[in-house]
N, C-alpha and C positions, 0 to 999 in steps of 0.2 A: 379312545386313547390314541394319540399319534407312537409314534418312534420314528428317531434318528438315529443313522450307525454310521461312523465315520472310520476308514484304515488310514493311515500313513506310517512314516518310514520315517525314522529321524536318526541323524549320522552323526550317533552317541552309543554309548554303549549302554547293556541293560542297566547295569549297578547307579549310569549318572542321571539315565534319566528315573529311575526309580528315585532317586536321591531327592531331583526336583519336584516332583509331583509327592512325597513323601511330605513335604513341607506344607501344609496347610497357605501358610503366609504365599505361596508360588501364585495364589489365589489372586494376589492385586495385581501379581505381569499378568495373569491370563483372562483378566476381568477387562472386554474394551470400555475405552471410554465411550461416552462420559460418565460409566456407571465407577466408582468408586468402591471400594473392599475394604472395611473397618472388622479387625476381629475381635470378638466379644469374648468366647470362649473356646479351647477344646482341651482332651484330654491330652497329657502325655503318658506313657506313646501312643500312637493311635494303633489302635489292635480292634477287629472287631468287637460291637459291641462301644466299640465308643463315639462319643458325640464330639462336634464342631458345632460353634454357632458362631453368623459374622451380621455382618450389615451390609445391606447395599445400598449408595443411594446417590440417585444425579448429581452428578459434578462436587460428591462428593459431602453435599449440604443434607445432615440426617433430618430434619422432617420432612425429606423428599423420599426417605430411604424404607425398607422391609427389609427385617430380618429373618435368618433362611436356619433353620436348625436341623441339621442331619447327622443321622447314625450310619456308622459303618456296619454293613450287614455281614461283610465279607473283607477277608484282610488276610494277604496272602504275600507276605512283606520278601523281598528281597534278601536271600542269603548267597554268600558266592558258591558257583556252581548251578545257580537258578536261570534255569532258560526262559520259564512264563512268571509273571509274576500281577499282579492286580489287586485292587481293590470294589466292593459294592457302596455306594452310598444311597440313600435313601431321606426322603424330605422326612421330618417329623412336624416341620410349618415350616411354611416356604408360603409367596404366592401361585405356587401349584399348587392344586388340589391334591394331588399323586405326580411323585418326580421318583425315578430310580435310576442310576448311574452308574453301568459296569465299566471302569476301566482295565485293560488288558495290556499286558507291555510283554513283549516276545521278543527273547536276541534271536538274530539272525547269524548265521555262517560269518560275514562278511565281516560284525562287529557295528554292523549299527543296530538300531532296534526298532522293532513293528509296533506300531499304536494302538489301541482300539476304542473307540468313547462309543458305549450302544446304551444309548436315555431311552424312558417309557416316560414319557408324562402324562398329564391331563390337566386342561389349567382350574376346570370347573367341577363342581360336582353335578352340573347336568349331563346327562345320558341321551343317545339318539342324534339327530342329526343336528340341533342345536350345538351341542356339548362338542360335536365333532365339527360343526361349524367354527365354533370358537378357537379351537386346535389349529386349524389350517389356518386360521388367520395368525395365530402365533409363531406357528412351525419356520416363517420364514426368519424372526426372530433367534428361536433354536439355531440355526442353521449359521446365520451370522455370525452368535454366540462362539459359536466350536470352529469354526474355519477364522477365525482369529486364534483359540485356544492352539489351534494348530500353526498357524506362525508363527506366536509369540513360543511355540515351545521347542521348536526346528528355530528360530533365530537365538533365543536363550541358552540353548544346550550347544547350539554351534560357538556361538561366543567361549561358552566356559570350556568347552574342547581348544579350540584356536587359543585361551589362556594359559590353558594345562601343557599344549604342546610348547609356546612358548618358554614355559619358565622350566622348563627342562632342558 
């Protein structure tokens, strides 16, 4: 099994960035290209216990795509007065063998808010040093994946601040 654990700081408050990752659909800003975000299904609201299911697929043409079906294992939704706040997701079919996904969102003193994305996957059901071989040759992938997650979510939340501060 690999793992990736990523912090950052994003200069939003709890309640807006919770807002946007609360959104399933935030899934197509924080999807790089060329892979594409079609949603299939999810529940409303999401509360543990409930399922998303989307599409992914190059440049956005689906018989190039897999679709990725996850459950919320863990749903720990934002109320005011909430200083931590998070969600778990979990593959139920994905092309990972085993994908688990803790998001963590913490305000800060200051009023912005601390991040946390800490994935467990495994893309194979081989074990030993094959199955770990396979990991690392994806892990740089992972790793792409999320430090874009991380821009697009520090450039989209500062946009909709810089809007908010405007039209006041």
């Amino acid at each position: 099994m690999a793992r990736f654990r990523q912090h950052f700081i994003v200069s939003a408050p709890l309640r807006d960035v919770w807002r946007f990752h609360d959104d399933p659909i935030a899934l197509k800003d924080l999807t790089p290209p060329p892979l594409r975000v079609k949603m299939l299904a999810k529940d409303e609201p999401l509360q543990a216990g409930g399922t998303l299911k989307f599409r992914l697929a190059l440049f956005g043409i689906q018989p190039l795509g897999v679709t990725w079906h996850a459950i919320y294992d863990e749903f720990n939704a934002y109320h005011d007065g909430a200083t931590r706040v998070g969600f778990v997701d979990r593959s139920l079919s994905s092309p990972f063998h085993f994908w688990v996904h803790r998001h963590v969102f913490e305000a800060l003193p200051d009023g912005r808010t601390a991040c946390t994305d800490d994935v467990t996957f495994h893309l194979t059901p081989l074990r030993g040093i094959l199955g770990n071989l396979i990991d690392a040759l994806v892990y740089p992938s992972v790793v792409f994946l999320f430090l874009y997650r991380q821009f697009q979510t520090r450039r989209l939340l500062a946009k909709r601040v810089a809007q908010t501060v405007t039209t006041l």
